[in-house]
C-alpha positions as CSV (number, residue, x, y, z in Angstrom):
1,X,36.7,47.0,97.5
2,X,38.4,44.9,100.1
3,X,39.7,47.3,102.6
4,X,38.2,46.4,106.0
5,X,36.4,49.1,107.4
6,X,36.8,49.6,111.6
7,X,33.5,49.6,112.2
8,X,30.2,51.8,111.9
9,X,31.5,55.3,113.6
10,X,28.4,57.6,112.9
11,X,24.4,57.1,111.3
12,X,22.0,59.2,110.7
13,X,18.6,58.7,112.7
14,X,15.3,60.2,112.5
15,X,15.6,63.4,113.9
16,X,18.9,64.8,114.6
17,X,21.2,62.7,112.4
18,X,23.6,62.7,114.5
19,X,23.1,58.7,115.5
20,X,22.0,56.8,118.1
21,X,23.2,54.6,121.8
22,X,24.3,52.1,119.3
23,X,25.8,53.9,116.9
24,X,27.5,57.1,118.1
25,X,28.7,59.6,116.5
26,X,32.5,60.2,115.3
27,X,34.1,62.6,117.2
28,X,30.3,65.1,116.7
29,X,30.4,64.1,112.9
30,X,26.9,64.4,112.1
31,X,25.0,62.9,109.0
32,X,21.2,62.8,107.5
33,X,19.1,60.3,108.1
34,X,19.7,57.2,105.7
35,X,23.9,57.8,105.7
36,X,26.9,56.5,107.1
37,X,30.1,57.5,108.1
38,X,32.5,54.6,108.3
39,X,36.5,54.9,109.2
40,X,38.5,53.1,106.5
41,X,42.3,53.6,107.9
42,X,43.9,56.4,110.5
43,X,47.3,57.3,111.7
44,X,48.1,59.4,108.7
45,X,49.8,63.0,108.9
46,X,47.7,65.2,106.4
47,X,46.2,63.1,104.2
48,X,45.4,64.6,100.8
49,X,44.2,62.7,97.6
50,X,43.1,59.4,97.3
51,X,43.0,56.9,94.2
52,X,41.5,53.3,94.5
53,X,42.9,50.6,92.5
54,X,41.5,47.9,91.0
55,X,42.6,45.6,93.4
56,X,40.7,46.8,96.3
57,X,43.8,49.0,98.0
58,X,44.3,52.9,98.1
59,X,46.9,55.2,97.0
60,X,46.8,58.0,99.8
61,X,49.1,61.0,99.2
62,X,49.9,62.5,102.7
63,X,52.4,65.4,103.4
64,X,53.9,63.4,106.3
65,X,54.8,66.7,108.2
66,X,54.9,70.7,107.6
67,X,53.9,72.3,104.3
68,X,57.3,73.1,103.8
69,X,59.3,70.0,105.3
70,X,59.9,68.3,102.4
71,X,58.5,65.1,104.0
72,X,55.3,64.2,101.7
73,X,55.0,60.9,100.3
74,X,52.2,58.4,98.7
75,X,51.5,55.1,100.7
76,X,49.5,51.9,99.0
77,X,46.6,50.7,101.7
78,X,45.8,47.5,101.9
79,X,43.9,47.4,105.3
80,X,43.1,49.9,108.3
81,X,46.1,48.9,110.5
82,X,49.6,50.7,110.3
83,X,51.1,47.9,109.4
84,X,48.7,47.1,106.2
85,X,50.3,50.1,104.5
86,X,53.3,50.5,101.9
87,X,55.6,53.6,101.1
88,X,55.6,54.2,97.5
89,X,57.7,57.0,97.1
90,X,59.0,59.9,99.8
91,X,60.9,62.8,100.0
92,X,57.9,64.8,98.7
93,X,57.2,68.5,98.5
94,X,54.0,69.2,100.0
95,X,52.0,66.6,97.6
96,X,48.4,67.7,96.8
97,X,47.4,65.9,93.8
98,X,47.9,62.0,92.3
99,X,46.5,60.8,89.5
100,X,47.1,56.7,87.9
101,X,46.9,56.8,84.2
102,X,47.1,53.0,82.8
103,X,50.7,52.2,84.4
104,X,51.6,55.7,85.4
105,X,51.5,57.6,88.4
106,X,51.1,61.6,88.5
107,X,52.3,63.3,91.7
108,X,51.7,67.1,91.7
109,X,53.8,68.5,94.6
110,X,53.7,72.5,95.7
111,X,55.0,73.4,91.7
112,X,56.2,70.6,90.0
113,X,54.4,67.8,87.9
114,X,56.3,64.7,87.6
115,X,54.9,61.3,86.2
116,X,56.5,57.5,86.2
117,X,55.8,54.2,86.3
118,X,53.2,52.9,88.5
119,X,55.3,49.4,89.8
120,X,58.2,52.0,90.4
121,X,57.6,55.8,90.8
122,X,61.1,56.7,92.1
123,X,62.1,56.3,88.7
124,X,59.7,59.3,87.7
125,X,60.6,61.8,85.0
126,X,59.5,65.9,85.8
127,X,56.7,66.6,83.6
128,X,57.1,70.8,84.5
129,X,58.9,72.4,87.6
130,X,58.6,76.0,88.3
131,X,55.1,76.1,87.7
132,X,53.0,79.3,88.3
133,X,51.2,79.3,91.6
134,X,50.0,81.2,94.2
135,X,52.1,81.3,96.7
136,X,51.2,77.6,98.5
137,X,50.1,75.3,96.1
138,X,48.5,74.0,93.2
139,X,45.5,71.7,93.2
140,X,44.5,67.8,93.0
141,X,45.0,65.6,89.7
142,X,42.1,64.4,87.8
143,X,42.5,61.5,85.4
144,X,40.2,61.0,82.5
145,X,38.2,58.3,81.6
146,X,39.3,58.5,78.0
147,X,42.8,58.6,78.8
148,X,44.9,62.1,79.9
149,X,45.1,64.0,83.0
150,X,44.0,67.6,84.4
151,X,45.8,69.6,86.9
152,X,45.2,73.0,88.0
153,X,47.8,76.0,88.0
154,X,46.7,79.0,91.0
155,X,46.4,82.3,89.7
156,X,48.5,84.9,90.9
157,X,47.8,88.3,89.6
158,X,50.3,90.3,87.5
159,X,52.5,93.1,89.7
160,X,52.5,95.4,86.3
161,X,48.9,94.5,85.5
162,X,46.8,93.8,88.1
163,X,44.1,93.3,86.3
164,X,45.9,90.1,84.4
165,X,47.0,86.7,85.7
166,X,50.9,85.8,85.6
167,X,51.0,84.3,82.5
168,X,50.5,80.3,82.8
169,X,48.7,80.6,86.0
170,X,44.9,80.9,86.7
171,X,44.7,77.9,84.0
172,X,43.8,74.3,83.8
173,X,45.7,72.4,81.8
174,X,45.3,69.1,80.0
175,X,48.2,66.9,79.3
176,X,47.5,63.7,77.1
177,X,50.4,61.2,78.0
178,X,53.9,61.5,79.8
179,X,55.7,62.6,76.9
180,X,52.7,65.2,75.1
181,X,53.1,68.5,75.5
182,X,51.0,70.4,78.1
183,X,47.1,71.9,76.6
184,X,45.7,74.9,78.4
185,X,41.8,73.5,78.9
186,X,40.3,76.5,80.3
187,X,41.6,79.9,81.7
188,X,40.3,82.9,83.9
189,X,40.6,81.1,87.5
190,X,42.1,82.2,91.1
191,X,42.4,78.2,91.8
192,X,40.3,75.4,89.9
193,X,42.1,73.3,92.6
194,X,39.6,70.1,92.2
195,X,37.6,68.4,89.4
196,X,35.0,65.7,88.6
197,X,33.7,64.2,85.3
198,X,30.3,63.1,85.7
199,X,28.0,60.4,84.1
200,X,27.2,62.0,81.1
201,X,31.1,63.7,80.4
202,X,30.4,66.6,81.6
203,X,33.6,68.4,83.6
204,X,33.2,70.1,87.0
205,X,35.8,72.3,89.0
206,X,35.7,74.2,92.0
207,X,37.2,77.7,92.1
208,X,39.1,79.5,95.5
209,X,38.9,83.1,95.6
210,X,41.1,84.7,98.3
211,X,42.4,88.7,98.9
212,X,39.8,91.1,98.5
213,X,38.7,92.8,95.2
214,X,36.0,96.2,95.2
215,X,36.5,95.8,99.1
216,X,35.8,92.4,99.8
217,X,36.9,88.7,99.3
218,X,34.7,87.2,96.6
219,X,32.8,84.0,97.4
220,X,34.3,80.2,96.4
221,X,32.6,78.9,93.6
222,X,31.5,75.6,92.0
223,X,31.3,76.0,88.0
224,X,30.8,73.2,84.8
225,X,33.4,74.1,82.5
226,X,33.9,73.4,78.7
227,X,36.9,73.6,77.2
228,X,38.0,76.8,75.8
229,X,35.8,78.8,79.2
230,X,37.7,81.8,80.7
231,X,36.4,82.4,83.6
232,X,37.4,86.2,83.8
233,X,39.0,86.3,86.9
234,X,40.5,88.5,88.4
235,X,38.3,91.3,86.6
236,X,35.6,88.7,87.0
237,X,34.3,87.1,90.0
238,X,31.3,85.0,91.7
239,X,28.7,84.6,89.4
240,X,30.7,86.7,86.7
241,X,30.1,90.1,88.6
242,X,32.5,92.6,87.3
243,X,35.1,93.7,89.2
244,X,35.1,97.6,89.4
245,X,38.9,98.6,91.0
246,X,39.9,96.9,87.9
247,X,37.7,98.8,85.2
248,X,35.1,95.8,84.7
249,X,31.8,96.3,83.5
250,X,28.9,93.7,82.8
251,X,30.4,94.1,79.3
252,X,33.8,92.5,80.7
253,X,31.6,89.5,82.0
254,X,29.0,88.9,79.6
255,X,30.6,85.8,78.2
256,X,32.0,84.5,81.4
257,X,30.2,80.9,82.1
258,X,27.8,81.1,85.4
259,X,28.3,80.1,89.0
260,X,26.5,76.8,89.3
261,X,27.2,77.3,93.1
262,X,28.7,79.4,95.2
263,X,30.1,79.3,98.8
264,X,30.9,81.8,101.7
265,X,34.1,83.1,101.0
266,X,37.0,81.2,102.3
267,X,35.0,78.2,102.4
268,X,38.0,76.6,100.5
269,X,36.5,73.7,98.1
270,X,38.8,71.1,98.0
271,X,37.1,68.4,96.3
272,X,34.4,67.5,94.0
273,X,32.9,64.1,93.3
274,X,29.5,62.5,91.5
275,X,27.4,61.1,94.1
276,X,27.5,57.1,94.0
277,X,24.2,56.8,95.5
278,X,22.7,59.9,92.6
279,X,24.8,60.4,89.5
280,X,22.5,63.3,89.7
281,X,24.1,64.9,92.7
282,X,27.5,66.4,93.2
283,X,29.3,65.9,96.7
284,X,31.8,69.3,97.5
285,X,34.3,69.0,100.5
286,X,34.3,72.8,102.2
287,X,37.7,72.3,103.9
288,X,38.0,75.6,106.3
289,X,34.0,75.0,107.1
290,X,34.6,71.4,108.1
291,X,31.5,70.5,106.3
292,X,30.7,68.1,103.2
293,X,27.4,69.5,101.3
294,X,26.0,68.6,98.1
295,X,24.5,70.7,94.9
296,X,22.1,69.2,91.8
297,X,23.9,69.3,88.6
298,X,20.7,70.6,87.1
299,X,21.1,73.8,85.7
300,X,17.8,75.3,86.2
301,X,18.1,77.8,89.1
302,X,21.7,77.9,89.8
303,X,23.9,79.3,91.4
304,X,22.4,77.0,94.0
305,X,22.6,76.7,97.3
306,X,24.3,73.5,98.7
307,X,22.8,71.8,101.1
308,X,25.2,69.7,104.2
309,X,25.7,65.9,104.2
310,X,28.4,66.0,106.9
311,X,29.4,68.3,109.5
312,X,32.0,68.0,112.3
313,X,35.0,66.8,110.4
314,X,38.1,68.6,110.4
315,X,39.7,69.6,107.3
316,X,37.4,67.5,105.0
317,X,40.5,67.4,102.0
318,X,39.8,65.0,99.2
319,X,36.6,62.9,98.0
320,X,36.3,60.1,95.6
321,X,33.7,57.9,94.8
322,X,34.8,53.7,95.2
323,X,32.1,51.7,94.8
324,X,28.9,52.7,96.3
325,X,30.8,54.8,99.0
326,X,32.3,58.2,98.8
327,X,35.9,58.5,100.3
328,X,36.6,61.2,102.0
329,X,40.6,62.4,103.3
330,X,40.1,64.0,106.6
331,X,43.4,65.7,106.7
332,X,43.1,67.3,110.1
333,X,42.0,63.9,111.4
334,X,44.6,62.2,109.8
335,X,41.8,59.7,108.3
336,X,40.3,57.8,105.4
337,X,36.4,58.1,106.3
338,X,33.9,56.6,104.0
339,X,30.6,57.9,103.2
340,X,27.8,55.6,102.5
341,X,24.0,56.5,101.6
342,X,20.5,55.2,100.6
């Protein structure tokens, strides 16, 4: 990677981790001893995902204003100054997720998926408008290793059937090249809104819960999925506990795949990512707690806890692993931080 980084901004020391005379902390971030947090490039307005390219820059997906302004774009990075930075494309609708894909780009704004050539996006082609969502937004984009994409529909749950998801929504979806035909991959979510592959192929997504079912809002989740899962929701939530308002039993959730973690309710996971530093260790960005923990991919006693890496940004958004560092889009901040460990 050849982005220069502004400096050293926050290291862990024995102790406290939250650094030393020489090293202050960012703005009260705090980190364990033996990791870094280093600022990549600022000045951007709700940063969201982030893709590195082969040559060293960053495609950084900002909305550029309000949710509902119409202002979002994607901007190429080639440095941390202002001026080291390219619009791609503009005129976006609140764009959460971008995905390249050999010579394409994917740009998933607040319910449409459109796709086009990566020299030349404006001339993009809709892949499918109107989608089914929740009411704000659908998720991040994951591109595949073996070629394809993955992108996230947010359940809404049926007026006539509350029980039931709108059709199409609640889903994630696998679509193998501009011109193929959308594949539901799994089924049974509130919002799989962010997704990892790890070393060994296996596929990870968190899930957002949010209203309350049986009296209460059900807890955010972390889960493995295979394709073909449904996850049960909404007669099904947390670590496939029935739903009883909606005539659930442990019947309805027997076949429902686990929890491999689970958060406080409203934690809001918006990003997953393998560890560079342990392909053994997943990295989850908790965007309402302002915190960045991690959780094993072992199975053995899930749902785990996660334990914190980083504290005291705001909004942590988006992470991805470049390199031996993590990025991380702190869209509160209006940053590209990087994440560096032993």
């Amino acid at each position: 990677m050849t982005t220069v980084v502004l400096g050293l901004v926050a290291t862990g020391c024995a102790g406290d981790g939250a650094g030393t005379a020489d090293t202050p902390p960012l703005d009260g971030v705090t980190v364990p001893s033996g990791f870094a947090v280093e600022v990549v490039a600022e000045g951007f307005a709700g940063p969201t995902q982030i893709v590195p390219l082969a040559d060293g820059s960053l495609l950084v997906a900002e909305l550029n204003g309000g949710e509902r302004d119409g202002t979002g774009r994607v901007v190429r990075v080639d440095g941390p100054d202002p001026a080291d930075r390219t619009v791609v494309i503009d005129g976006l609708d609140k764009p959460t997720g971008i995905a390249v894909d050999g010579d394409h780009l994917w740009i998933m704004e607040r319910r449409r998926l459109t796709v086009g050539p990566l020299a030349d996006p404006a001339d993009r082609s809709v892949v499918a408008d109107d989608l089914p969502f929740n009411g704000r937004s659908e998720g991040t984009l994951t591109a595949l290793t073996d070629g394809g994409i993955l992108y996230d529909t947010s359940g809404s749950r049926d007026a006539a059937t509350p029980d039931e998801l709108t059709p199409g929504s609640g889903t994630l979806w696998f679509i193998a090249a501009p011109d193929a035909a959308p594949e539901p991959y799994a089924t049974g979510f509130k919002h799989a809104y962010a997704h990892a592959v790890d070393d060994e192929g296996g596929l990870w997504s968190t899930e957002m819960s949010d209203g309350r079912l049986d009296g209460a809002v059900p807890p955010d989740e972390l889960v493995s999925v295979r394709r073909g899962d449904d996850f049960g929701y909404p007669r099904c939530i947390g670590d496939g506990v029935p739903v009883a308002e909606l005539g659930a039993t442990a019947a309805t959730c027997a076949d429902a795949p686990p929890s491999h973690a689970l958060f406080a309710p409203g934690a809001t996971p918006t990003s997953v990512a393998v560890a560079p530093w342990d392909p053994d260790l997943l990295v989850v960005a908790l965007w309402n707690r302002g915190e960045v923990v991690t959780v094993p991919t072992d199975v053995a006693g899930r749902p785990h806890q996660p334990e914190i890496l980083v504290t005291g940004i705001d909004s942590p958004q988006h992470l991805v692993a470049d390199g031996e560092r993590l990025l991380l889009s702190d869209f509160g901040g209006g940053r590209v931080l990087a994440i560096t460990g032993a």
